[in-house]
Residue frames as qw, qx, qy, qz and C-alpha x, y, z in Angstrom:
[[0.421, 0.291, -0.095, 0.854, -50.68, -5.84, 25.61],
 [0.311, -0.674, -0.544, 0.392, -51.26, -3.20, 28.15],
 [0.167, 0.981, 0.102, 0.000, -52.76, 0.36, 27.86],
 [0.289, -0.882, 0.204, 0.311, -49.52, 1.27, 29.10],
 [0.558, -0.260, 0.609, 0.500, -46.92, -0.82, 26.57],
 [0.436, 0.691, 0.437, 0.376, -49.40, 0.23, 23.46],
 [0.117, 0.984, -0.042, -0.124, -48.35, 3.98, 24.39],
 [0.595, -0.469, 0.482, 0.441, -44.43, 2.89, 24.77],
 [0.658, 0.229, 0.668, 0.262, -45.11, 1.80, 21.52],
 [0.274, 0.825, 0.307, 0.386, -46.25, 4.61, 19.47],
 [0.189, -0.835, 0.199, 0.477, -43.28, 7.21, 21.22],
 [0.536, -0.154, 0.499, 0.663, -41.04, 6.52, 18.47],
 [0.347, 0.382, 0.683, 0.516, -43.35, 7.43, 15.95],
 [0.153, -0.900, -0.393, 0.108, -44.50, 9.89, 17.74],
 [0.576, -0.567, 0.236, 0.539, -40.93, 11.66, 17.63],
 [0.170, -0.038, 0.561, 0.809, -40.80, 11.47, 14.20],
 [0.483, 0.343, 0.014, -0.805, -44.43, 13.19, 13.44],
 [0.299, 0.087, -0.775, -0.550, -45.94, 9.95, 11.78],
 [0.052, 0.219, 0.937, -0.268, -48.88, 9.36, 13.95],
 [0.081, -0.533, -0.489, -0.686, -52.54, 10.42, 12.81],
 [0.366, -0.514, 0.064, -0.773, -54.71, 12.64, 14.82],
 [0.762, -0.481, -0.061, -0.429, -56.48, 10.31, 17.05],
 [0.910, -0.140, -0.212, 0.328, -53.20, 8.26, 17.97],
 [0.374, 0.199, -0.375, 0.824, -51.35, 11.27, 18.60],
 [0.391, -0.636, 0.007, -0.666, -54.20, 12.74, 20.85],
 [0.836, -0.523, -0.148, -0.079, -54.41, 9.63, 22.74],
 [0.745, 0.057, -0.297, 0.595, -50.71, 9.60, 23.49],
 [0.067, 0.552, -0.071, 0.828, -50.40, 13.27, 23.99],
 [0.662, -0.527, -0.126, -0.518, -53.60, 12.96, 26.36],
 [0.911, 0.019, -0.281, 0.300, -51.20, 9.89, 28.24],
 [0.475, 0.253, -0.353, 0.766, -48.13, 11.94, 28.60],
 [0.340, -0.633, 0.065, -0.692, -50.60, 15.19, 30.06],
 [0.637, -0.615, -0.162, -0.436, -51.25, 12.77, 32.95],
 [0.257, -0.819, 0.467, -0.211, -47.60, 12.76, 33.97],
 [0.985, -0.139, 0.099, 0.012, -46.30, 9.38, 33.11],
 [0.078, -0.785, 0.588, 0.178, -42.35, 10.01, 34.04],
 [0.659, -0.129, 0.600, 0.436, -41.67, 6.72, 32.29],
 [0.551, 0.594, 0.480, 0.336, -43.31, 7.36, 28.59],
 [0.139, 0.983, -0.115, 0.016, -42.13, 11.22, 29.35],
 [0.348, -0.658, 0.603, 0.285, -38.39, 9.68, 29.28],
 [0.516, 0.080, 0.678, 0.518, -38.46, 7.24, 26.54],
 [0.426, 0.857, 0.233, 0.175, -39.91, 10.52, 24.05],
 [0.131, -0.906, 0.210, 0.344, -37.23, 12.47, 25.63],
 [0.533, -0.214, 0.694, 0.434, -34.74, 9.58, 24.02],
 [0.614, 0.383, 0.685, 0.086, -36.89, 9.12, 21.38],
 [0.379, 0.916, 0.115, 0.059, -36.28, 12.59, 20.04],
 [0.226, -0.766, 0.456, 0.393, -32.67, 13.10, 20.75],
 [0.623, 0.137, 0.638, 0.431, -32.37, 9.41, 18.09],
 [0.501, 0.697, 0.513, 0.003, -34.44, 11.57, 15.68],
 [0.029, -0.901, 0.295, 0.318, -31.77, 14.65, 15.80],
 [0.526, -0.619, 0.571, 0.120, -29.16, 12.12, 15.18],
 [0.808, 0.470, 0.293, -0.200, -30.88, 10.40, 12.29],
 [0.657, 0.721, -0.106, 0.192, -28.25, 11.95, 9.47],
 [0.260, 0.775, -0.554, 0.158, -25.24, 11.39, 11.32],
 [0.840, -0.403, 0.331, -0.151, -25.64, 7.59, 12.19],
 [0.310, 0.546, -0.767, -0.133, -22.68, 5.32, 11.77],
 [0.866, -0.181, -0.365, -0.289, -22.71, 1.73, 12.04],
 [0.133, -0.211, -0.947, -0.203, -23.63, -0.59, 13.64],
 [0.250, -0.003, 0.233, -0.940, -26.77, 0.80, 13.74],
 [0.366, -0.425, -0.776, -0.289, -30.38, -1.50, 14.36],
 [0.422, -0.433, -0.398, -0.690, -33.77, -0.47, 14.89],
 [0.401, -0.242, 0.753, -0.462, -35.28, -0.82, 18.43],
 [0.047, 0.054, 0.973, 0.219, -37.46, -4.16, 18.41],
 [0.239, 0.523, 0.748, -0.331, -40.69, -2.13, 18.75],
 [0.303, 0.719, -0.184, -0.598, -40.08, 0.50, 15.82],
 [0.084, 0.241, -0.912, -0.323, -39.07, -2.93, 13.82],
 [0.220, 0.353, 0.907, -0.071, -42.49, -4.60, 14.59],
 [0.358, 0.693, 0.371, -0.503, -44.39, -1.55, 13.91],
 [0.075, 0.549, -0.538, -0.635, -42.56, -1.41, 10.67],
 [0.139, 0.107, 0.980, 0.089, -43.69, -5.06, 9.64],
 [0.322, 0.440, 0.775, -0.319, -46.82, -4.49, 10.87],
 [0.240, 0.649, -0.096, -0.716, -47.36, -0.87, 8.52],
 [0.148, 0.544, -0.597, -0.570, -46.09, -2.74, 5.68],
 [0.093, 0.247, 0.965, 0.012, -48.53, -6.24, 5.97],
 [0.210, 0.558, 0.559, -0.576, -50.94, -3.92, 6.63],
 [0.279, 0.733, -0.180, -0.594, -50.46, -1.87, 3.12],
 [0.254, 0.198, -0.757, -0.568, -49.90, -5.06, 1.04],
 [0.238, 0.413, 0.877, -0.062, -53.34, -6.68, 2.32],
 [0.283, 0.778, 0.132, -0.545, -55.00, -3.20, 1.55],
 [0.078, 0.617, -0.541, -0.566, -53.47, -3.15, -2.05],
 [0.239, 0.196, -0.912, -0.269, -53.72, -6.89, -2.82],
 [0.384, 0.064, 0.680, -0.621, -57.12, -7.59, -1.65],
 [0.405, 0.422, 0.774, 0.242, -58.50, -9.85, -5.16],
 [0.095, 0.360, 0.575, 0.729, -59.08, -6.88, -7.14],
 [0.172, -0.695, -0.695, 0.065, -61.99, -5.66, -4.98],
 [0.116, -0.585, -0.107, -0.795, -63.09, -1.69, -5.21],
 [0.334, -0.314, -0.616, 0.640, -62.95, -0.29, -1.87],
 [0.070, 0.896, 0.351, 0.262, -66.22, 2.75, -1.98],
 [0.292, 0.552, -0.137, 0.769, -64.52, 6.18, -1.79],
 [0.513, -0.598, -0.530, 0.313, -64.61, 8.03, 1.49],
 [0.038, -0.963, -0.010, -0.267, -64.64, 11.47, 2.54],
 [0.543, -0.791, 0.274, 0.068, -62.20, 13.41, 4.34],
 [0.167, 0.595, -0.785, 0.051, -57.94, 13.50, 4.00],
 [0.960, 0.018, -0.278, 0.006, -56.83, 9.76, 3.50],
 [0.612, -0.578, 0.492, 0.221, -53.59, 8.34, 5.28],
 [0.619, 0.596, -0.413, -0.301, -50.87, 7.98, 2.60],
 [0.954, -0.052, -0.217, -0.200, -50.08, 4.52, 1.66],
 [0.801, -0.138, -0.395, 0.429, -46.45, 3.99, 3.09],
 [0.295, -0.933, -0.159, 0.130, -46.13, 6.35, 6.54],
 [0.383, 0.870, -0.216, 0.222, -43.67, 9.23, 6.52],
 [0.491, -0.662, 0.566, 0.036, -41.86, 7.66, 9.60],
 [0.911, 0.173, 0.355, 0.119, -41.46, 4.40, 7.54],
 [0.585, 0.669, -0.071, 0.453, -39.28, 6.84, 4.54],
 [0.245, -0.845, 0.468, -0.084, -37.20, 8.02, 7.86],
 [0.822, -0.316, 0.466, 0.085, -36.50, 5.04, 8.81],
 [0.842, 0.440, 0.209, 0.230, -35.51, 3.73, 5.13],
 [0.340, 0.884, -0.084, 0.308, -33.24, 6.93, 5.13],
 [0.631, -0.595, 0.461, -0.188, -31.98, 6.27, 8.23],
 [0.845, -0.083, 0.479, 0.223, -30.82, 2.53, 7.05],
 [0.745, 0.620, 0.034, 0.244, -29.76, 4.27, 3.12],
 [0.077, 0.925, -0.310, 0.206, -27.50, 6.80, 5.02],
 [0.556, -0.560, 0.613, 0.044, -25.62, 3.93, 7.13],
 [0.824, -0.061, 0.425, 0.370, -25.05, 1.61, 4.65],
 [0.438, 0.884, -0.074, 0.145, -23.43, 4.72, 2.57],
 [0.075, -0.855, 0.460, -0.228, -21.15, 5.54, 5.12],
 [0.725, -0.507, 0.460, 0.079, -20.39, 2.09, 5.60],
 [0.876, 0.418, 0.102, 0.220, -19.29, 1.55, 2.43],
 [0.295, 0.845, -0.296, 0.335, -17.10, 4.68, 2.25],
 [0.586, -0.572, 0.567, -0.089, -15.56, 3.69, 5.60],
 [0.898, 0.024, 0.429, 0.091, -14.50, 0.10, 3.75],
 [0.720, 0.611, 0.074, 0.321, -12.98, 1.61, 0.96],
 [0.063, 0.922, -0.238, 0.297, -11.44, 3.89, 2.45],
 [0.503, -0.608, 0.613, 0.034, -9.57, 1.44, 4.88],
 [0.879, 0.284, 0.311, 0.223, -9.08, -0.57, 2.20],
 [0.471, 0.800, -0.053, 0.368, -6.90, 2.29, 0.66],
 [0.370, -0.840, 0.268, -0.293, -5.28, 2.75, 3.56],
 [0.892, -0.220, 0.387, 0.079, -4.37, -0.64, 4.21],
 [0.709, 0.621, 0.189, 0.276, -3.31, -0.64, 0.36],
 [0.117, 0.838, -0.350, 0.401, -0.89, 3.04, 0.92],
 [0.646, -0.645, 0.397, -0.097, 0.11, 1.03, 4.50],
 [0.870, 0.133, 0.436, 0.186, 1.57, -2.04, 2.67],
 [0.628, 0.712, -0.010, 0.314, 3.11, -0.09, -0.35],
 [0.153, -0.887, 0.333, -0.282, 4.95, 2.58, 2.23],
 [0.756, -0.500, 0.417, -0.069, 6.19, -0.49, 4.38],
 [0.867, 0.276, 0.252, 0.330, 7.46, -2.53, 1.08],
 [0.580, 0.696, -0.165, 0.391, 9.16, 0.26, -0.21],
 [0.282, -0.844, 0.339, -0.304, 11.05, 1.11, 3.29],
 [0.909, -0.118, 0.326, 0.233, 12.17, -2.91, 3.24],
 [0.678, 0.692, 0.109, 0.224, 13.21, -2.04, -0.46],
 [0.170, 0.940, -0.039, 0.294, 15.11, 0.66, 1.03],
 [0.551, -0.712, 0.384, -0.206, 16.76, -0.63, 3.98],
 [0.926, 0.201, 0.299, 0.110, 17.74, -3.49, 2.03],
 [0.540, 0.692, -0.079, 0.473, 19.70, -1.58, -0.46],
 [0.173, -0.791, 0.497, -0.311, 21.74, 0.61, 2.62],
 [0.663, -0.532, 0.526, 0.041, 22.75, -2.62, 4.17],
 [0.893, 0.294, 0.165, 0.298, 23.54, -4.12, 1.03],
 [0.366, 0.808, -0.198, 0.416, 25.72, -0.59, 0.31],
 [0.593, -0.735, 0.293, -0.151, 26.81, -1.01, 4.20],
 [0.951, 0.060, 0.296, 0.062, 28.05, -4.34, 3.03],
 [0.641, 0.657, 0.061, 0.392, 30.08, -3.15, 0.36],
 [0.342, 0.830, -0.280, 0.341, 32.02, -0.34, 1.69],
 [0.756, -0.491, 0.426, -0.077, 32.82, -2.46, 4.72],
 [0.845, 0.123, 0.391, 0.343, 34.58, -5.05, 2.09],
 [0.600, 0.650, -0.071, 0.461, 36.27, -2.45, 0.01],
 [0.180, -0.872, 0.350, -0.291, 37.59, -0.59, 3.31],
 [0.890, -0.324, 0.320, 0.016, 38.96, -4.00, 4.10],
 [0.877, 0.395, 0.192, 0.193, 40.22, -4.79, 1.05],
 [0.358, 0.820, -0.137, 0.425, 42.06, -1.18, 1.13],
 [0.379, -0.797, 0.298, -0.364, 43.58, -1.44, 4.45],
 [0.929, -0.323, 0.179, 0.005, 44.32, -4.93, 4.92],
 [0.163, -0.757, 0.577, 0.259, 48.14, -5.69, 5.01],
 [0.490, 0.065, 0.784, 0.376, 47.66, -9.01, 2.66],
 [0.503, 0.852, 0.094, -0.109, 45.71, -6.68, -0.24],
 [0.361, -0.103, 0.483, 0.791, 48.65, -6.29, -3.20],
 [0.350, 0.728, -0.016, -0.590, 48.16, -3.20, -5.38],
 [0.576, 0.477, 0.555, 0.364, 48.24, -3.76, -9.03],
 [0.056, 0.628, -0.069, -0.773, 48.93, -0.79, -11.25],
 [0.608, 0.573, 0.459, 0.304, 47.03, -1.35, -15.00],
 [0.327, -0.564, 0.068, 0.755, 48.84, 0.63, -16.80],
 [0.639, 0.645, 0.314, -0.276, 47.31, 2.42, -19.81],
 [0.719, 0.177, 0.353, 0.571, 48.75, 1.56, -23.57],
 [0.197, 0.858, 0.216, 0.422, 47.59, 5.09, -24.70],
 [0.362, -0.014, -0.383, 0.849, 49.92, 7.65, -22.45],
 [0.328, -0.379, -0.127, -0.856, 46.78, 10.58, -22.80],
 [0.678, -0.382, -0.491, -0.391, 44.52, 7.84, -20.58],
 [0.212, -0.667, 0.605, -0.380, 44.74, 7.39, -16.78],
 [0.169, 0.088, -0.954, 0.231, 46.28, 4.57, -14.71],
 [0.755, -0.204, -0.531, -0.328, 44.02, 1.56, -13.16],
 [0.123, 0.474, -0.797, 0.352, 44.44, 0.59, -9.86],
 [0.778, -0.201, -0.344, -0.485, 43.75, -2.31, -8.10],
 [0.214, -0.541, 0.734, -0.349, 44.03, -3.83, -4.87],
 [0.865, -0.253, -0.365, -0.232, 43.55, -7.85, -4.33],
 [0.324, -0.603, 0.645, -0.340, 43.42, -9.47, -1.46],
 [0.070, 0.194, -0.971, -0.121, 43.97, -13.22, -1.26],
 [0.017, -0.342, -0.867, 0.363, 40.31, -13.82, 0.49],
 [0.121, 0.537, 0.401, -0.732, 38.47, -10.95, -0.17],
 [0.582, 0.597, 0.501, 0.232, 38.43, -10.69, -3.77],
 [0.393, 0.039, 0.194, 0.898, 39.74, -7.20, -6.11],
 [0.050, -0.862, -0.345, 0.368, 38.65, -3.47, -5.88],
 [0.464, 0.372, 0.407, 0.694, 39.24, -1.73, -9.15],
 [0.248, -0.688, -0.105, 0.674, 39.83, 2.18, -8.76],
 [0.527, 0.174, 0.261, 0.790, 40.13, 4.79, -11.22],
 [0.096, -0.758, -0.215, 0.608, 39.74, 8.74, -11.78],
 [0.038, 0.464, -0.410, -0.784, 39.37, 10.64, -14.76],
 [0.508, 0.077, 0.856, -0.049, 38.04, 7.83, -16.81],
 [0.203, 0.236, -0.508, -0.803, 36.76, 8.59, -20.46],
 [0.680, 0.088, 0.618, -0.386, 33.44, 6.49, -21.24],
 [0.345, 0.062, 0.817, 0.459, 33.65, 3.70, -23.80],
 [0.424, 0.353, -0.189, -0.812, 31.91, 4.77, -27.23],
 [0.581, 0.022, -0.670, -0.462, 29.58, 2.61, -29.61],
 [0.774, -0.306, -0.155, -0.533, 27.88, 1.53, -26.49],
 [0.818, 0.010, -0.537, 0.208, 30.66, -0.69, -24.99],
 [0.668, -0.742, 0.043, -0.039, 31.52, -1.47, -21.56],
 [0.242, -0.792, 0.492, -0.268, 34.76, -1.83, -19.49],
 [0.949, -0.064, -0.206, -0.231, 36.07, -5.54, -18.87],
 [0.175, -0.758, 0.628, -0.036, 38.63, -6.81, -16.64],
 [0.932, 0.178, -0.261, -0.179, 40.47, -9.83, -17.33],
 [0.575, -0.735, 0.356, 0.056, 42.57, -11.99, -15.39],
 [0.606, 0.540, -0.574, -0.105, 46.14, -13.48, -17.60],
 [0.942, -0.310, -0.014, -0.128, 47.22, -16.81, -16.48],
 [0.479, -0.628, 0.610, 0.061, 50.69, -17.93, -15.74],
 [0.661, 0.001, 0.734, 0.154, 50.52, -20.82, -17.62],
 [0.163, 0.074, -0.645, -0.743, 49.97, -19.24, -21.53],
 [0.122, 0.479, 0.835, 0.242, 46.11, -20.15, -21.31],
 [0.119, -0.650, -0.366, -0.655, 43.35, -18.06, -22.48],
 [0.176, -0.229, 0.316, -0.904, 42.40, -14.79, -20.33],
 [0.211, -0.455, -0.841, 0.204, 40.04, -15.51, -17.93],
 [0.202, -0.571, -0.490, -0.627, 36.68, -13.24, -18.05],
 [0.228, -0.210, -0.719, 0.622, 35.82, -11.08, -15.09],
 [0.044, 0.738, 0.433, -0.515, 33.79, -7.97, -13.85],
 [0.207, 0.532, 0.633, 0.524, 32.19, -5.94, -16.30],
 [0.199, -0.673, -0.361, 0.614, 31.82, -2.01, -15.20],
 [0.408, 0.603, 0.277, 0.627, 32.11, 1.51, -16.67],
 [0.274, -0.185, -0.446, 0.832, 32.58, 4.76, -15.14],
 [0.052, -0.647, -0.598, 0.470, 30.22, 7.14, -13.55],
 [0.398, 0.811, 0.295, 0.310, 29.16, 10.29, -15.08],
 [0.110, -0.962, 0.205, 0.144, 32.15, 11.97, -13.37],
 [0.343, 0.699, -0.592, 0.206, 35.09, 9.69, -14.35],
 [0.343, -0.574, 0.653, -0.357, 35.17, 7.66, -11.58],
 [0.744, 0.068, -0.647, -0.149, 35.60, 3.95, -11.60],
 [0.312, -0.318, 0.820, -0.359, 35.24, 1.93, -7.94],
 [0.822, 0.100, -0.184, -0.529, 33.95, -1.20, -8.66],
 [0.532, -0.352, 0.747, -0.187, 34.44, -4.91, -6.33],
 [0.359, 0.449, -0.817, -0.047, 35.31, -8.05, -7.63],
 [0.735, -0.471, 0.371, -0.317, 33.90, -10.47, -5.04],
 [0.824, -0.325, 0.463, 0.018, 35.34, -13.70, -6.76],
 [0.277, 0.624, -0.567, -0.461, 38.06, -13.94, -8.97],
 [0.970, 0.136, 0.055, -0.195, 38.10, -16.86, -11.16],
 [0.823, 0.328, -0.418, 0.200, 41.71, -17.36, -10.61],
 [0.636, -0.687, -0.100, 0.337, 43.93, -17.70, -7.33],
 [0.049, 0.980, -0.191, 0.000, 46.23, -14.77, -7.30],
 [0.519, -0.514, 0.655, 0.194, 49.25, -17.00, -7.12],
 [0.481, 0.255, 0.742, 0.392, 48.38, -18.51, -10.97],
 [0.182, 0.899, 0.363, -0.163, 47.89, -14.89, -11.81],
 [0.690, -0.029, 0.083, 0.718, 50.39, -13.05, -14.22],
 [0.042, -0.246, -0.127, 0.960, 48.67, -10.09, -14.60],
 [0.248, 0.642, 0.534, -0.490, 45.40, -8.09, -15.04],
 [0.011, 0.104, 0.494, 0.863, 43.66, -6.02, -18.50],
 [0.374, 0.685, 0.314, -0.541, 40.72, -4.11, -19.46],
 [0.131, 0.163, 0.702, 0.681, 39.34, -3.96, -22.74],
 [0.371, 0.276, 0.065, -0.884, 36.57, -2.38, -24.28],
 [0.131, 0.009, 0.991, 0.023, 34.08, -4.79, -25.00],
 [0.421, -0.368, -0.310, -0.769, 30.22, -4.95, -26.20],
 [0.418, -0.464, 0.360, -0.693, 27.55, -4.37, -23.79],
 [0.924, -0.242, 0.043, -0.293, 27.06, -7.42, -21.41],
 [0.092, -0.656, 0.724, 0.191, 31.08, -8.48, -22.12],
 [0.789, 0.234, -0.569, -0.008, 32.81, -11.53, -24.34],
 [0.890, -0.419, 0.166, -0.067, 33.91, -14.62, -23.02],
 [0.754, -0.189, 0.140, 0.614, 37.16, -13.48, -24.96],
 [0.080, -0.700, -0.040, 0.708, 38.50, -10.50, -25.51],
 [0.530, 0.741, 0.312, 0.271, 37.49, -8.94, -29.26],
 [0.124, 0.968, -0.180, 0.126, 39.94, -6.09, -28.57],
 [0.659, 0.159, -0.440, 0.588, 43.65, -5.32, -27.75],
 [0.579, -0.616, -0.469, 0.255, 44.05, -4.76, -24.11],
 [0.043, 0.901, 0.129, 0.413, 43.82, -0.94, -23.18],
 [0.348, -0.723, 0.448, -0.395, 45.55, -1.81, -19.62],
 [0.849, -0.045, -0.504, 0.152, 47.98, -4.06, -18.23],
 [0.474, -0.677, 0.482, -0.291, 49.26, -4.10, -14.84],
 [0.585, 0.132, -0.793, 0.109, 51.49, -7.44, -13.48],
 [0.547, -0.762, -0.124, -0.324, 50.53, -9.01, -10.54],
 [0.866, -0.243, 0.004, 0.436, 54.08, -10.67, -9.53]]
């Protein structure tokens, strides 16, 4: 190694204040005689040291402040582990046993791998809030086209010149009328206004009467809103409207029967 690459060597440490007297004279003595390289790599060598407490990664040692690290630290377990043997005492201030650049450095590597954790977690939470926000905006868009869906098929259903109205009419005179439009293809759209909600927990049920004298047939299951209102689609009846004799509602427990337990509150014909 040459005079010159042993000073290179000892700027770093020199930067951080961890050289002893007679290595920082001889450097010092070095720079005095105007060497514009070793006076540019201290200039660096102190701007790293400012910078020390606000490195992020990736962040690695040069490869000559990494050997001298090795070397400090071979050097201080032969001195330590040397068979037990009593070194005689010595005058004068000792060097202490691991240098003070050596605890920069270590700070220097404790403070990046802090911040690199926090960085990871933190995009990990991020990622985590990115992924929830995005599911619930499917969630959302989902439901509008599904409601898009819908009032597209009941504005059909109400407009279309093959829809037949139904009127259920109510047995009680105090209750209001049912109405309902089917269309042959589209399926039935059940209307009402005013609407009283069923008590003891029961629902709404519509039911379709065959033509032929057999048992009601079991349909949509609804109830009105908290204003009275009933709109509520049908997508497939379970009988063609042409073997239909007419329509009811009952009041029914919650989830409806597969036959009616009441007498029918509303009848409407469909012929």
């Amino acid at each position: 190694m040459s005079e010159h690459d042993q000073f290179r060597e000892l700027i770093e440490a020199y930067a951080l204040g961890a050289l002893d007297a007679n290595e920082r004279a001889a450097l010092e003595a070095h720079l005095a005689s105007g060497c514009p390289e070793c006076a540019k790599a201290l200039e660096e060598a102190r701007l790293v040291v400012t910078q020390l407490a606000y490195l992020a990664p990736p962040a690695e040692p040069s490869e000559m402040l990494r050997a001298r690290v090795l070397r400090s630290v071979r050097a201080d377990a032969a001195v330590g582990g040397g068979g037990g043997s009593s070194l005689p005492m010595q005058a004068g201030p000792q060097r202490t046993s691991i240098p003070m650049w050596l605890w920069a450095g270590v700070a220097a590597l404790l403070i990046v791998s802090v911040y690199s954790t926090w960085e990871a977690r933190k995009m990990q939470q991020d990622v985590a809030d990115m992924n929830q926000r995005a599911a619930a905006e499917l969630k959302e868009r989902k439901q509008l086209e599904d409601e898009l869906t819908v009032a597209k098929h009941e504005a059909w259903i109400l407009t279309d010149p093959s829809s037949k109205k139904i009127m259920i009419m109510p047995s009680d005179k105090s209750m209001p009328m049912v109405e309902a439009m089917w269309h042959p293809k589209m399926g039935i759209y059940v209307t009402a206004q005013q609407m009283p909600m069923p008590k003891n927990n029961k629902v709404l049920q519509l039911w379709l009467i065959p033509k032929n004298g057999a048992k009601p047939m079991p349909s949509h299951v609804f109830w009105p809103d908290a204003n009275g209102k009933i709109g509520e689609m049908v997508d497939n009846p379970p009988e063609d409207m042409a073997e239909t004799k007419a329509l009811a509602i009952t009041e029914e427990p919650r989830g409806g029967s597969p036959q009616p337990t009441s007498t029918p509150m509303w009848v409407g014909g469909v012929s």
